[in-house]
N, C-alpha and C positions, 0 to 999 in steps of 0.2 A: 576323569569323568567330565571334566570342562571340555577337553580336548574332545570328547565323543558328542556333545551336543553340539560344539561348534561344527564340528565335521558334518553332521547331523540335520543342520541349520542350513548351508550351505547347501547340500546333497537336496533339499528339500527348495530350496532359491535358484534350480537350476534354467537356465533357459534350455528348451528343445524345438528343434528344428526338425522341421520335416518340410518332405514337398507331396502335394493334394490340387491333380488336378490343373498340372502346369504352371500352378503359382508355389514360391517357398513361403511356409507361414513360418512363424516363431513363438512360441505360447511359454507361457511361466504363471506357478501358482503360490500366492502366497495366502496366509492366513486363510486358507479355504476357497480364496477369490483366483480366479483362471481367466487372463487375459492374452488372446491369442489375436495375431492380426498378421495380413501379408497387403504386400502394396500388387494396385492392381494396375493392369498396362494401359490404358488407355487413359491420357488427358483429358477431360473436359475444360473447355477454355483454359484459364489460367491455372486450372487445381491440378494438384499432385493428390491421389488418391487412396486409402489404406481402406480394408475390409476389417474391422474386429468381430470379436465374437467373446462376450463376458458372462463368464459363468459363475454364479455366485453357492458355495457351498459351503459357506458360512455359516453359522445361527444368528447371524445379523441381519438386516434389509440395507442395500447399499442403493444411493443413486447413483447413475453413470449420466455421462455427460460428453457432449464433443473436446468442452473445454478442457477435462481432464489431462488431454494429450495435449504433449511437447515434441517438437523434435530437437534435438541439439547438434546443432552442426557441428563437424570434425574440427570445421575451420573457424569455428566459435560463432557467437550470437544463436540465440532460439526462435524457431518458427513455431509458434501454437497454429494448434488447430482454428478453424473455423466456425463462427458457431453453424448450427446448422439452421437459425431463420434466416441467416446470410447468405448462404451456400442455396437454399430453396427461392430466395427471390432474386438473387443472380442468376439460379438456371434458368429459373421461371420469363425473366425478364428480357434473356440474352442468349440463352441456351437455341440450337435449332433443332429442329427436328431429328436429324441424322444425330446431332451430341447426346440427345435423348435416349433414343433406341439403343447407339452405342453404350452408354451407360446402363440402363438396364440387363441388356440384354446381359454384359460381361458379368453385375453384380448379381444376373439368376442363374449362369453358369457355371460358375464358382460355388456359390449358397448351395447348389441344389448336386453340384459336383463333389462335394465335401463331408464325407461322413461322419470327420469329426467334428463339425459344426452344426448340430442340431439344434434349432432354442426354441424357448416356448414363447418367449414374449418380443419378436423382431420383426424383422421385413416382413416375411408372409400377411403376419396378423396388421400391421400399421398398411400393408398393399390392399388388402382386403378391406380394411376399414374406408379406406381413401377412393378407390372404385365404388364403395355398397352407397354411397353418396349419389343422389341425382345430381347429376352434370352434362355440359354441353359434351361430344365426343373431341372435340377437341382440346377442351383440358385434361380428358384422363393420359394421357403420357405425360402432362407436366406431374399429374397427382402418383402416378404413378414412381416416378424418378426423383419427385420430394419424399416419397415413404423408402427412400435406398439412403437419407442419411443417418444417422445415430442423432436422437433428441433423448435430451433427458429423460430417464426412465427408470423408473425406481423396480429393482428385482428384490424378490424378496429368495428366502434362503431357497434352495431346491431350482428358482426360476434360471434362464438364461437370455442373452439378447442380443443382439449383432446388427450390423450398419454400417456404412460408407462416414468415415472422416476425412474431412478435405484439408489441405494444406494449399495456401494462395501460395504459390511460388512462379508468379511472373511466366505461368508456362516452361520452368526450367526441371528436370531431371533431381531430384531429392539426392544431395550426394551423402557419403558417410556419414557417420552419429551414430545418435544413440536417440531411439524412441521412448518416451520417460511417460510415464502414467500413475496419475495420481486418482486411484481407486480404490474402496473396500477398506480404510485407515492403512494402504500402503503405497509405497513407493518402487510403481516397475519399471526395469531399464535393463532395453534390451540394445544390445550394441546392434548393429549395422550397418554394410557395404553401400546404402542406399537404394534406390532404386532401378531394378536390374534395366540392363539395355536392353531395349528391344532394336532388332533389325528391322530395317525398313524395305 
């Protein structure tokens, strides 16, 4: 009987892969909490880039958080994530035009390319919120490309939410590890190849 829950337990901690859209995601559920994410190809400045998407189907309210994520390199030492008031006043600050657009445009192609990432409470709604503001026309693509990261956001049981986490990695390629998340009262980790190659 031990032997069946444990089997049971495990069968239910599984990581699944799939590919959506050109990019490979990797999603895993536990305790009711669905945390799925693929890295996406394009650098902005220094960041190494991941799309999540957390679904909470718990009877709990959880917050999520950029800090949540870790990466843990193959080759040892951990990269956390960025927070994202960082990540928004680096772009804002440094970012150009063209890093703008490119970022958007690949996190609406994705988002809106992926059927299995619907949410209720993410980009769409924080983009919308962030435009419906009177502003000059030249801040809306900074406000625009600060509502593409993940800020703390409290879902509650049923909600879901998704966002851009960044990794400062010197403009270098994310090599092997394991991507480690700490959300919903668990602990997810998903191994990985790193960040695919792109051709140039």
């Amino acid at each position: 009987m031990l032997l069946g829950l444990a089997v049971s337990t495990l069968l239910q901690a599984q990581v699944i892969d799939f590919e959506s859209n050109g990019l490979h995601y990797k999603t895993l559920t536990k305790g009711g909490v669905t945390v799925m994410f693929a890295y996406l190809p394009p650098h902005v400045r220094d960041y190494s880039i991941i799309q999540v998407s957390i679904s909470n189907g718990s009877p709990v309210s959880w917050t999520v958080k950029p800090e949540d994520f870790t990466y843990r390199r193959q080759e040892g030492g951990d990269l956390p994530a960025t927070p994202a008031i960082s990540v928004v006043n680096s772009l804002l600050a440094k970012a150009s035009r063209h890093d703008v657009i490119k970022l958007v445009t690949t996190y609406e192609n994705q988002l809106y390319g992926n059927i299995k990432m619907q949410t209720s409470n993410g980009y769409e709604r924080r983009r919308e919120d962030a435009l419906a503001v009177g502003m000059p026309l030249r801040f809306k693509a900074g406000a625009a490309a600060a509502a593409i990261a993940l800020v703390s956001t409290k879902i509650n049981s049923g909600e879901s939410t998704d966002g851009a986490v960044f990794f400062s990695n010197n403009g270098r390629s994310i090599g092997p590890g394991t991507m480690v998340v700490h959300t919903g009262g668990e602990v997810f980790e998903f191994p990985t190849e790193g960040e695919p190659i792109i051709a140039k």
